[in-house]
Structure formats: C-alpha cells, structure tokens
LUMVO-276915 format. One record per residue: x, y, z of N, C-alpha, C, O in turn; residue in one letter. Coordinates in steps of 0.1 Angstrom, whole numbers, plus 5000, padded with zeros to 4 digits. Example, Ala and Ser with C-alpha at 12.3 -4.5 7.8 and 13.67 -1.06 7.14 Angstrom:
BEGIN
513249435078512349555078513249675078514249675085a 512849785071513749895071512950005079513450115080s 
This chain:
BEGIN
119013698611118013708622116713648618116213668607x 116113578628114913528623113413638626113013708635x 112913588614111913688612110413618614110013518608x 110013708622108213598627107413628615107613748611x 106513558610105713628601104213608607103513508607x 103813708611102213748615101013718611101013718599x 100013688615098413628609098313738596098213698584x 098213828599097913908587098913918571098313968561x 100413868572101213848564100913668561101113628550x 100713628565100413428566099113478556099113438544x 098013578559096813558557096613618538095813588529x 097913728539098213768524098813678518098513688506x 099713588519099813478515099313408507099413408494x 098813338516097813278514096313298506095913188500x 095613408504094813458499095213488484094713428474x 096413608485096813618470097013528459096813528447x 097613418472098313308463097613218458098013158447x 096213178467095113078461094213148452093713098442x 094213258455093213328437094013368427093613378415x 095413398430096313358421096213238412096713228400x 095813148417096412988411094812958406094712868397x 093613028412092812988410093213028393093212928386x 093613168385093413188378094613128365094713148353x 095613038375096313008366095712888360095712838348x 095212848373094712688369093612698354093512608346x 092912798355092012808345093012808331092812738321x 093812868334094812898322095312758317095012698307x 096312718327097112598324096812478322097512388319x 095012488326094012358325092912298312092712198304x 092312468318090912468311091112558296090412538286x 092112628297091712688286092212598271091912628260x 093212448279093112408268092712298266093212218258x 091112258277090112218272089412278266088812228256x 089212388268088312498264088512488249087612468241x 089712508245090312508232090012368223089812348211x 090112268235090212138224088812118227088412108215x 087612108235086412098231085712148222085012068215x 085712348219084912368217085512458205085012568203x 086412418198087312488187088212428176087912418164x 089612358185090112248176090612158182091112218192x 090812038183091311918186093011878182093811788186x 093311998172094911998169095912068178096212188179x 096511928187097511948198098812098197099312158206x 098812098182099912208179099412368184100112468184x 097812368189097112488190097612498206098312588211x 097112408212097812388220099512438228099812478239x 099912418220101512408223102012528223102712578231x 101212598206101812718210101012788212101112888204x 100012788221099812868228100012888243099812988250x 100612758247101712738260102912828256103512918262x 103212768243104512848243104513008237105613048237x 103713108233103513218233103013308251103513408257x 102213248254101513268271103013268283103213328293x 103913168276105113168280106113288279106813348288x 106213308269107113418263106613568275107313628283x 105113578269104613678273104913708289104913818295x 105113588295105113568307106413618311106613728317x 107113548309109013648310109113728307109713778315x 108813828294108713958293108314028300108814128304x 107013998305106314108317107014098327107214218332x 107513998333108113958342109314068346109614148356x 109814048333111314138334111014268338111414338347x 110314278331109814428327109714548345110414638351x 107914428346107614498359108314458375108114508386x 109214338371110014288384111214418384111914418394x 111514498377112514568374112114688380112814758387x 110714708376109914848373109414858391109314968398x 109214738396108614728410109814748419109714838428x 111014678417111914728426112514878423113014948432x 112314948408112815078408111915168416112315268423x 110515138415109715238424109515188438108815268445x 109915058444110115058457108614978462108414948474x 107514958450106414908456106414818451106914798441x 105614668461105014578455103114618451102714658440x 102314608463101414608464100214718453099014708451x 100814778450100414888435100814738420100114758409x 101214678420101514648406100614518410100014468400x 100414428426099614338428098214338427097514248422x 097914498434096614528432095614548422094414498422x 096214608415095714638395095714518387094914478379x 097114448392097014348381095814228383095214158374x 095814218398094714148397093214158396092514058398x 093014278393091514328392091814338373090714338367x 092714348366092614378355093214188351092914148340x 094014118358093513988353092013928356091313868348x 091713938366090113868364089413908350089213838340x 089114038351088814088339088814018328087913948323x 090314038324090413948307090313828308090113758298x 090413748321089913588321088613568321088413458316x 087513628323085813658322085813668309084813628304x 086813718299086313758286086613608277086213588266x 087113558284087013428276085713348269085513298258x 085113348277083713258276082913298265081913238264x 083313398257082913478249083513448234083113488223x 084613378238085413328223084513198216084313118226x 084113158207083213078197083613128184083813238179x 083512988180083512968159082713118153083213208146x 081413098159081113168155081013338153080813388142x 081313418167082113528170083413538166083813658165x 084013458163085213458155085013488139085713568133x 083913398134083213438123083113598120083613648110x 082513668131081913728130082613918125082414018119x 083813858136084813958138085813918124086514008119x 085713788118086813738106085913678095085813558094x 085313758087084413678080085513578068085413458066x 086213648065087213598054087913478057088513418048x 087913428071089613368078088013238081086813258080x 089113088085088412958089087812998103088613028112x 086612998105086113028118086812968128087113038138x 087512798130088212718140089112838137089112918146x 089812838130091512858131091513048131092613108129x 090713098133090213248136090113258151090713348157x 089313158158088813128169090013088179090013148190x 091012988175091912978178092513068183092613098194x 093213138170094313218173093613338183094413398189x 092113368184092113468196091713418206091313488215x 091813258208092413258224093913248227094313258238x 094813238214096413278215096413408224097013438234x 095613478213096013628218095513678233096313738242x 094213658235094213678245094613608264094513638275x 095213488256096213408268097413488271098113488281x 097513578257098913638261098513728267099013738278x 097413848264096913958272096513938288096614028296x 096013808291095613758301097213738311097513788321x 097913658305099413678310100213798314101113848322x 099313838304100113938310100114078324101014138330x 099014068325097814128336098913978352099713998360x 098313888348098713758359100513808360100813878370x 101413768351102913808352102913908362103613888372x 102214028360102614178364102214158378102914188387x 100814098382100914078395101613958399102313968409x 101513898396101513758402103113698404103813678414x 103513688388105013628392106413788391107513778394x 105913868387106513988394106814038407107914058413x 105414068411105314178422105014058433105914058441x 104013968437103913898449105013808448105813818457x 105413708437106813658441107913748451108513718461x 107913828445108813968448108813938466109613898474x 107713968467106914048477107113928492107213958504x 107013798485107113698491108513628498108713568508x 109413688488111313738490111213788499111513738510x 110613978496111014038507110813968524111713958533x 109213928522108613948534109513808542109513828554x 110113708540110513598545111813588544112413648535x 112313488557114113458560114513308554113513248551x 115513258553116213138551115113068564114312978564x 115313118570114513028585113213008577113512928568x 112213038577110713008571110613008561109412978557x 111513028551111012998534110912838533110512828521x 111012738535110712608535109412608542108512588534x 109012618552107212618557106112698544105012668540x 107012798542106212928532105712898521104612928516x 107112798515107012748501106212618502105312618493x 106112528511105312398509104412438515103712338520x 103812558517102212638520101812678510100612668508x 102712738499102212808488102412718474101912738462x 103212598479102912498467101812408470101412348459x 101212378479099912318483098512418473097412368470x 098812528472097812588471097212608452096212658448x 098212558443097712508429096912368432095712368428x 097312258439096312188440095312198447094312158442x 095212248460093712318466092812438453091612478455x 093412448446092912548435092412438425091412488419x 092612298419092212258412091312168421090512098415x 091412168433090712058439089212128442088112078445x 089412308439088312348446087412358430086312308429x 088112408420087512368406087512278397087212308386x 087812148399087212018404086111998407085012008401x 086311968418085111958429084012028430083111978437x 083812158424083112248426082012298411080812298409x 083412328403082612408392083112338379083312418370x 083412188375084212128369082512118363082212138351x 081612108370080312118362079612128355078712058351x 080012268351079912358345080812378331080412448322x 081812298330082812288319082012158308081912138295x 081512078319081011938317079711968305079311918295x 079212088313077412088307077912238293077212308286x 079012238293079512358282079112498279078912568269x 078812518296078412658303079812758306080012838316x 080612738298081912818297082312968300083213008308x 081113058290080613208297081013208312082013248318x 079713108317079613088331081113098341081613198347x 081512968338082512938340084012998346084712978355x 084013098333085013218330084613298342085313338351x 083413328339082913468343082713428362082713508371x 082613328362082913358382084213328386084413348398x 085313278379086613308381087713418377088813448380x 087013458370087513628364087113718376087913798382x 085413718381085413778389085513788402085213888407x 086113678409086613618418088213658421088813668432x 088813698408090113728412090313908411091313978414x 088913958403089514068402089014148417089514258420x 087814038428087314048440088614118446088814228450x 089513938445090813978454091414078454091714138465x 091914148436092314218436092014378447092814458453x 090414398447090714498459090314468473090314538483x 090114358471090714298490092014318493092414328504x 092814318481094714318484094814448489095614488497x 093714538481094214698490094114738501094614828506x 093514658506093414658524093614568531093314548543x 094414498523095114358535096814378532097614408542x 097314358518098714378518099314498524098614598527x 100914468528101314628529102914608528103514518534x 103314678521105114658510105714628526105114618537x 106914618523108014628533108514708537109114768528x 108714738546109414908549111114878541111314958531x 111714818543112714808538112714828529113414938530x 112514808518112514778501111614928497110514978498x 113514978493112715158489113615148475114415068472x 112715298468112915278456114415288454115115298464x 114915298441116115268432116315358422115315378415x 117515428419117815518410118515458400119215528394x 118415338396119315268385118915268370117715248367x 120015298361119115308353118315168348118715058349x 116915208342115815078338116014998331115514888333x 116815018320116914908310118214868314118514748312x 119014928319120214808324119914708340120314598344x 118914788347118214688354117214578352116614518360x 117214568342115914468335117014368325116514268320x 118414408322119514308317119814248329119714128329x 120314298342121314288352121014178354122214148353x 120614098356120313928359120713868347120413748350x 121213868335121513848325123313848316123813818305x 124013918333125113988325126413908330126513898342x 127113868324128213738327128613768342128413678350x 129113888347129713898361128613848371128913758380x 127313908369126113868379125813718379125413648389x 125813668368126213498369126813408372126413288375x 128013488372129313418380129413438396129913358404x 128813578396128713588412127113498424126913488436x 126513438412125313388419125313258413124213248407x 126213148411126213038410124912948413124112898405x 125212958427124012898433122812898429122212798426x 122413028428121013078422120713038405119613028400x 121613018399122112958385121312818390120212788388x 122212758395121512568391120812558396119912478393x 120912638410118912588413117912668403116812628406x 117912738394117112768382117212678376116112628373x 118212608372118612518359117812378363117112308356x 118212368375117212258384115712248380115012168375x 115412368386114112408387113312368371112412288369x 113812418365113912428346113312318345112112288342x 114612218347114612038341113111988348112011978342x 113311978360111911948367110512018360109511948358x 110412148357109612208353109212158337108012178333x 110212098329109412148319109211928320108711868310x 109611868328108911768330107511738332106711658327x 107511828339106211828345105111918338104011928340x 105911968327105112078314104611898304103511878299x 105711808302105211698290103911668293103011688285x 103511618303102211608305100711668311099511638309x 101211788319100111818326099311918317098211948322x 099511958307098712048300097511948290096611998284x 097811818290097111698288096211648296095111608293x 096911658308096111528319094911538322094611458330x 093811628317092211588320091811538307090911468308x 092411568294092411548281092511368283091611288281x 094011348288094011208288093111138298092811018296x 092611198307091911088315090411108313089711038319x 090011168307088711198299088511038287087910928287x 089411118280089511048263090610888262090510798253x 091410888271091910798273091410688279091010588274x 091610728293091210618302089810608307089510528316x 088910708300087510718297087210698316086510608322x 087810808323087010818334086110958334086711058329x 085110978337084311088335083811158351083211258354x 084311048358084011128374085811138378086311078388x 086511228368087911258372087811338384088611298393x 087111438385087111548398087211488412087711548422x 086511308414086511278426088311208421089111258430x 088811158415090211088413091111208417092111198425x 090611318411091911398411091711478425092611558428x 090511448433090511548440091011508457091311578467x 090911358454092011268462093111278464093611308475x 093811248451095211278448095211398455095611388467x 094911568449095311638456095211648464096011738466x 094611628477094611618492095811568495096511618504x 096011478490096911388495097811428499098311428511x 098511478483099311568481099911708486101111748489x 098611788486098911878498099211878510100111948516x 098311738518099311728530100311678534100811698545x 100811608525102811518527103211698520104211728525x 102711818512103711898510103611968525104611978532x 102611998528102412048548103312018551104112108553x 103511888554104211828568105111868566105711958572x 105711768551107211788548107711948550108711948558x 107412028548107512178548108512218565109412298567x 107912138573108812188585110312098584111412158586x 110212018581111811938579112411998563113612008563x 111612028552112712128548113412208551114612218546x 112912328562113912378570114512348577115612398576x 114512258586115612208595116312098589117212078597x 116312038581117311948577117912028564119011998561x 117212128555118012188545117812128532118112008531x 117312208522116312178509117112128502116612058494x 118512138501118712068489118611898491118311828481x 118911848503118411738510117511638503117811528498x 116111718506115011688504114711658483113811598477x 115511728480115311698461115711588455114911558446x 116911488458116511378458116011238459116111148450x 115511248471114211168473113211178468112511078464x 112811368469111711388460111311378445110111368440x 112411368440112611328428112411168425111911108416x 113111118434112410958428111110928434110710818429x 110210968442109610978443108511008431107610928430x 108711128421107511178415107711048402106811008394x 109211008402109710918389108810778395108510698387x 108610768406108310618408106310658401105710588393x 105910758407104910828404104210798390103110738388x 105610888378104910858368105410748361105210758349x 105810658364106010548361104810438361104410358353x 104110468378102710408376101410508372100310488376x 101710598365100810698362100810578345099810518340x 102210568339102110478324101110368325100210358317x 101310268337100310178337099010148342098210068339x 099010278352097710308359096310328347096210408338x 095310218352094110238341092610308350091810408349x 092710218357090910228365091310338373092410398372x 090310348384090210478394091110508404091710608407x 091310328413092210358423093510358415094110468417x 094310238403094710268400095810388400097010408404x 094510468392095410688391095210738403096010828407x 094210698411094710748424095910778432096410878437x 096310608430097610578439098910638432099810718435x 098510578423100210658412099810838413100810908416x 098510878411099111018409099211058422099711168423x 098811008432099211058444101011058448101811148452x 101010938445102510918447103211048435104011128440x 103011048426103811148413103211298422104111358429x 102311328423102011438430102511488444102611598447x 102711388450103511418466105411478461106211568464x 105511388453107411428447107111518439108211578438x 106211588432106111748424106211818436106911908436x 105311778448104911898456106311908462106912008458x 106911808470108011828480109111908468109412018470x 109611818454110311938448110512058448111412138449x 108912068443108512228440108812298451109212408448x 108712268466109112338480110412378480111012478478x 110712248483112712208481113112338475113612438481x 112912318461113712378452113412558451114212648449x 112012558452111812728450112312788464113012878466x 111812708472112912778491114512808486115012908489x 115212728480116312758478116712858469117612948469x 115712838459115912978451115713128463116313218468x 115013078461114513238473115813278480116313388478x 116513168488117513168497118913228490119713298496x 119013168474120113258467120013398466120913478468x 118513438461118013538458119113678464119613678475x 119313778455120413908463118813958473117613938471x 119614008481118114018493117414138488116214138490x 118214268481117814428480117514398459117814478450x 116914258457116714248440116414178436116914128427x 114914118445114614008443113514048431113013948425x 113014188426112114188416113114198402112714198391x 114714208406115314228391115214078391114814048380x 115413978397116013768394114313788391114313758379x 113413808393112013738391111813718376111113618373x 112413808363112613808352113613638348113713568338x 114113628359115513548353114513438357114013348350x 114213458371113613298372112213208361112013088360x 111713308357110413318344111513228335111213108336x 112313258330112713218319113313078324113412988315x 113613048335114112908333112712818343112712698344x 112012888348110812808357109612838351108512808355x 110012908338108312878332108212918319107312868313x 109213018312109312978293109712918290109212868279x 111012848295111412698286110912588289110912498281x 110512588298109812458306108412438293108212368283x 107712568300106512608287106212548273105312498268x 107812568269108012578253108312478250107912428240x 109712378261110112238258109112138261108912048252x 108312128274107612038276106011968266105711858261x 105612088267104312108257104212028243103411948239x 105512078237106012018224106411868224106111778217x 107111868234107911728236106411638238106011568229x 105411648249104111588251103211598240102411508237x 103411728230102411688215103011598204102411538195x 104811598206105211508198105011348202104711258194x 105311338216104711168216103111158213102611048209x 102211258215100711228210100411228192099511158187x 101111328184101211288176101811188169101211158158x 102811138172103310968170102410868170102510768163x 101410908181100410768183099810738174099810808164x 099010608176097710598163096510638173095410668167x 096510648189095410668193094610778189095010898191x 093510758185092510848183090910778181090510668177x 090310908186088810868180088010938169088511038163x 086410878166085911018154085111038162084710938168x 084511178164083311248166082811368161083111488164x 081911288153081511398148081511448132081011538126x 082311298128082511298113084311348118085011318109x 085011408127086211428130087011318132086511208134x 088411338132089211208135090011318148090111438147x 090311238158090711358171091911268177091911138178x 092811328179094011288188093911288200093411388206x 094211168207094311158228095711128228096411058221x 095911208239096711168249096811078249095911018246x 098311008254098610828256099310858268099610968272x 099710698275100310728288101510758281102110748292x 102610788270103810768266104210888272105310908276x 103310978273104111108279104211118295104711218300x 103811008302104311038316105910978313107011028317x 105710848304106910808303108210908300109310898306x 107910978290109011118283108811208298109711288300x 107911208306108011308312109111258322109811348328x 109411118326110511048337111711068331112711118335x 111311008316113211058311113411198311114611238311x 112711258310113011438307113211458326114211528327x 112911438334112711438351114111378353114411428364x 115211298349116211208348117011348350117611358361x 117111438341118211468338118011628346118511728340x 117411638360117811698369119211698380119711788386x 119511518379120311508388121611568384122511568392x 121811608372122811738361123411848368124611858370x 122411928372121712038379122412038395123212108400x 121611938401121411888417123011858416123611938424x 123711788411124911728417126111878415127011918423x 125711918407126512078409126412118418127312138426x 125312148417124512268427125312218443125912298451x 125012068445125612008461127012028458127612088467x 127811988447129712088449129712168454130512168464x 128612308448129212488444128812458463129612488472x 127312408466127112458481127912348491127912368503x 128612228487129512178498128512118503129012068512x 127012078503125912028510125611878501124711798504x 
C-alpha cells in the first residue's frame, strides 16, 4: 500500500540527515586534515584511524540497532545521541602537540597527539552510530514504502554533498587560517542544536512496538546462516554496496589533501562546490525514475558513469579540468548511492530493520573503511611524490588512487550480476 509522507516527516528527514552529515563530513574530511596539518603527515595515522572509527561504528551499530528495535523507540536513541555527538566533536579543537604533551609528558608529543584523535574519533563514533546509523537509518525504514524509497534515498544522498558544499563554502576558512577550536566548536554545536530540535519534531512509528527477544541473540540474528539464506537479496545488495563503498573509501579520505598538495589548487571550495551542485541535482532528478523504472536498473549505468569520472579525475590538473571529471565521478556516486541503498531498504525484514542496521555497517562502512583507506595509503606510499616543509619530508596524494579506486569500482558488477539472477530483474 502506498504510503504519503507528510511536510513534517520530509522536514525530519531532511534536517536530521543534513546535520547528521554535517558531522560526518567533519569526520571523514577534516579530521584528517586536521590530523595531517597540524600533528602528523604519516598516511598510516590516517588509515587507522578510518579503520578503528570504523570498527567502532559497527559495534555500536549492532548494539543500539538491536537495543532500539527491543524497546520499540527510535527517537530516544536519536535525540541524545545527537546532543552528545556535537559535544565530543567541539572537543576536538582542543587536541595539540602540546596538550598532548601535557597530559603525556613521557610519550612523542606528535604520536601522543595522534593517538588521542584515534580515541576520540572512536568516542565521537560512537555517540554519531547510536543516533545516526542505528536509530534514524532505522527510523527512515520504518517511516517509507518500496514506492518512495528511491525519491527518499536520492534526497538523502544529495545531502553529504550539500553538507560539504555548505563547509566549503562557508567555514572552509577557518580551517585555512588554523582557527580549528573555532571550527569544531560551531559544528559540534550545531549538531547538538539539532539534537533537541529532534525532540519536537520527530515522532517513532506507531507500528514499531517493543520486542521480547532475547538481546544478545538479537544483535547475532542478522549473522546466522538460515537468516542469510532466507535474505539473499539483502546479502548482494550489501555486498554491492561494500565493493562500491570501499571504492570510494581509496580516495576520498585524501581528496582535499590531494588537491591542496597535489594539484596545488588553494580556492578548492569554489571547484568542489560546483561539482557538488551539480551533483546533487542529477541525484534529484534521477530520484523519481529510480522508482518507476526500478533501482537495480539504474546501477549500471551509474557505475560507468562514476568509472568514466575517475578516470578523468587521473588526468584532470587545473580548475575546470576537476570540475568536469569530478562532476561526472560525483553524479555516478550519487545515482549509485540512491540505486543501491533504496534497494537495500526494500530487502530490509519490514518488523527488523534496527537488527540488519548492524549488518549493513559492516559491509557499507567497516570494510569499505578498512579496505579502501589502506589500499589509497598503499598507492601514496609507493610514490616518490612528496614535499619538505619545515625541515619535514611529507607525502601527497597522487592521482594513482582514483585509478585503484576504478579497478576496486570494477569488481561490483560480481555483486550486481547475482543480485539481477536471485531478483529475475
């Protein structure tokens, strides 16, 4: 039966979801400029701190996606989490050599400093997990049908690029002039804002009441050979999602790094903030013909699409250049990213969509996390590119990782050509 969704459910949406992202983006962008500006320049700090932020991320996942469907609420584990993620993202701006010193007199101030932005990426994760890819993914299941999850999804994947285009565009300035405190501190408070605007805008589902199962076998149950076998579908579009995902992990945890230090553009905010427009609007449009023509459809095209993308992302040097290619690479992430998470949704068991939210973390964002990161610091470490400043010798980014990022993007059609058997589509 098709289900309308109302100004005020469009408007939670939408709200959660862009201060959501606002705070991922700090995460998945800045913090490891933050890290390589003003601490260490060694890519491996990096990586694993993608890949710990990751971990942490699926665990919580499991945990409170289990814990939210046993007590029947979303909007309790949304609410908190996001007043207590703003929080620990404000406390960033606060990490320095020297405070690190201060707290570790014994330990290398860099590599003291380091490790407690590990830690607190994961503490920060973990606050973001519990609301974010727990309880509003959740929440986002419940509230939508097979009919509108294609509009929903290429509304809610437009909104990481409206999120870097607004810090970009806006407060990228402030990173520039190495006012970071700052920085931190009006995006931390910004999300913990939302967090109690959510108290008077969200409201659960009447449907979705609590569960007497026991907890720890509901936090396996997405894990267990029969539930596997009975959700095929929901399997390779994870598996799908994965391949794509941790493609798009080889380079993006780089890409202001590389176009900074690389291709020595310094007004990136207006380049990138093109692209994402662009971007957002082919995911818009596209969004109404994912549903009526049917998402697995639409994956790929989309996929050659982002491959033709980073292909000229390798050769792309000057301004328009990265324009045009990352526009092109960014329109086939976005239509994927729609495509592919609508379908997840659509396998989704309709009465357990916070026990799969655990499952789907681990294949749409810890291995992705863990594979991609690594794979993009191994072609950067291979290079000879580098510069000195400072009496330092520093590693950049090269274009080789859009390249590893198309061959790692290749081996979706694995996935996709299953996936069109098991659905006959």
């Amino acid at each position: 039966m098709k289900k309308k969704l109302g100004g005020r459910k469009w408007l939670t949406f939408i709200l959660l979801g862009l201060f959501g992202q606002f705070a991922w983006t700090i995460e998945n962008m800045y913090f490891n400029v933050f890290l390589y500006s003003t601490i260490s320049t060694d890519p491996r700090f990096i990586s694993s701190m993608v890949g710990f932020s990751a971990a942490a991320a699926v665990l919580t996942t499991l945990l409170m996606g289990a814990l939210s469907d046993r007590v029947g609420k979303r909007k309790a584990f949304v609410c908190a989490g996001y007043i207590l993620w703003g929080l620990s993202t404000a406390v960033f701006g606060l990490i320095t050599p020297e405070n690190a010193a201060r707290f570790f007199p014994g330990a290398q101030a860099a590599v003291a400093a380091a490790n407690m932005v590990v830690v607190l990426d994961c503490v920060m994760t973990f606050f973001g997990s519990t609301a974010n890819d727990a309880a509003f993914n959740a929440y986002v299941t419940d509230a939508t049908t097979e009919e509108n999850r294609g509009r929903v999804e290429s509304v809610l994947a437009t909104l990481p690029l409206i999120s870097m285009l607004v810090i970009f565009g806006l407060f990228d300035g402030l990173t520039q002039q190495g006012k970071w405190k700052e920085f931190f501190g009006i995006f931390g408070a910004a999300v913990s804002a939302m967090g109690v605007l959510s108290i008077f805008l969200m409201k659960d589902e009447p449907h979705i009441k609590p569960k007497k199962d026991n907890y720890l076998k509901s936090i396996l149950y997405g894990f267990e050979f029969s539930v596997i076998g009975e959700n095929k579908a929901l399997m390779l579009s994870l598996i799908a999602f994965g391949v794509f995902a941790s493609a798009v992990q080889v380079f993006f945890p780089f890409l202001i790094i590389y176009i900074q230090n690389y291709l020595g553009i310094s007004d990136y905010a207006i380049v990138l903030g093109v692209v994402l427009i662009f971007a957002s609007v082919v995911s818009v449009i596209a969004g109404r013909y994912i549903d009526r023509a049917g998402k697995l459809r639409f994956t790929v095209p989309a996929a050659g699409i982002m491959l033709v993308g980073l292909v000229g992302m390798y050769f792309a040097r000057g301004n328009s250049a990265v324009i045009v290619a990352g526009s092109v690479m960014m329109s086939g992430y976005m239509m994927l990213t729609a495509a592919l998470g609508a379908n997840i949704r659509d396998n989704t068991p309709k009465d357990k969509a916070g026990l799969f939210q655990g499952v789907r973390m681990i294949y749409t964002v810890f291995l992705p996390m863990l594979i991609g990161p690594n794979i993009g610091a191994l072609v950067i470490m291979n290079s000879t590119s580098t510069y000195i400043e400072l009496g330092q010798v520093k590693s950049v980014p090269t274009p080789g990782i859009f390249i590893a990022s198309a061959v790692v993007l290749l081996f979706t059609a694995i996935p996709l050509t299953l996936l069109k058997k098991n659905s006959g589509k």
